[in-house]
N, C-alpha and C positions, 0 to 999 in steps of 0.2 A: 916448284919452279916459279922463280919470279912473275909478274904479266910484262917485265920488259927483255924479258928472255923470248917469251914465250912469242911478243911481239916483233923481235929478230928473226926467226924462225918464221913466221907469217908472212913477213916484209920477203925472208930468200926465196920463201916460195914464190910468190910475186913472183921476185923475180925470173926465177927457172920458168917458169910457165911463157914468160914475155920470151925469153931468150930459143924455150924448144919450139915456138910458136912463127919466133922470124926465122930459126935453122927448117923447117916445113917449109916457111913460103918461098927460101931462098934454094930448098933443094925443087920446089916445084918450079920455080924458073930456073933452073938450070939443067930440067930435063926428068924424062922417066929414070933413065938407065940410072943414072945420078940417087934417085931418091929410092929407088928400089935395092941400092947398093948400099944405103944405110940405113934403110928402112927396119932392121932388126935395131938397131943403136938407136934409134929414138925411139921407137917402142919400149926398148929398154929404158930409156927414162923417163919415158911417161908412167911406165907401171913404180918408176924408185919415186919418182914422183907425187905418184898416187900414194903409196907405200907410206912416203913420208905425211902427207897431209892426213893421210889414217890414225895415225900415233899420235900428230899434233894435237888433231880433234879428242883419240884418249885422254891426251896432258889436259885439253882443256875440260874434257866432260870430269876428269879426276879433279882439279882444281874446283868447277861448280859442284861436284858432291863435296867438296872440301868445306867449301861459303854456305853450303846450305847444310852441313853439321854446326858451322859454328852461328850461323842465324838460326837453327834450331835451338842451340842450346841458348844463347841470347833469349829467343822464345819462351823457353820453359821459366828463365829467371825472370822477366818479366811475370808469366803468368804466377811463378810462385810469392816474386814480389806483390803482386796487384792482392792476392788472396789473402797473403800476410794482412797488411793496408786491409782490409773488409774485416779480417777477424777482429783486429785490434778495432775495429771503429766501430764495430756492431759491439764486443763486451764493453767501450766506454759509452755505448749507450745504453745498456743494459744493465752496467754498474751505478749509473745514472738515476733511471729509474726507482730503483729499489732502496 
């Protein structure tokens, strides 16, 4: 998945967090009876919520194992370039020599 996917998804949660966050404070001014009446319903989104930000954080730890396969392998060609580069410059010193 893209990072500007990834980052719409980030920004809605944003958002739902603000919005179950003013429906709490607005059920708490409006009373007990009120908020204990929908008290299972935002519960329930707290936990789709949670749910959701569970899977994002997947997407995103799947994506940094993703960067750090491909900066691995980057690594290894560096290190096999660097080695190359030493052998070749140690036998034209060695050819050198002789």
């Amino acid at each position: 998945m893209q990072e500007k996917a990834i980052q719409r998804l980030e920004n809605q949660l944003v958002g739902w967090e603000h919005q179950i966050n003013e429906l709490e404070a607005e059920l708490d001014r409006i009373g007990p009876r009120t908020r204990s009446r929908y008290f299972r319903d935002v519960q329930e989104l707290k936990e789709r919520r949670d749910a959701a930000k569970n899977r994002l954080s997947q997407l995103r730890l799947k994506q940094a194992e993703s960067w750090e396969e491909e900066d691995l392998q980057a690594g290894i060609i560096r290190v096999f370039d660097d080695i190359g580069c030493r052998v070749n410059r140690l036998v034209s010193k060695v050819s050198r020599t002789h």
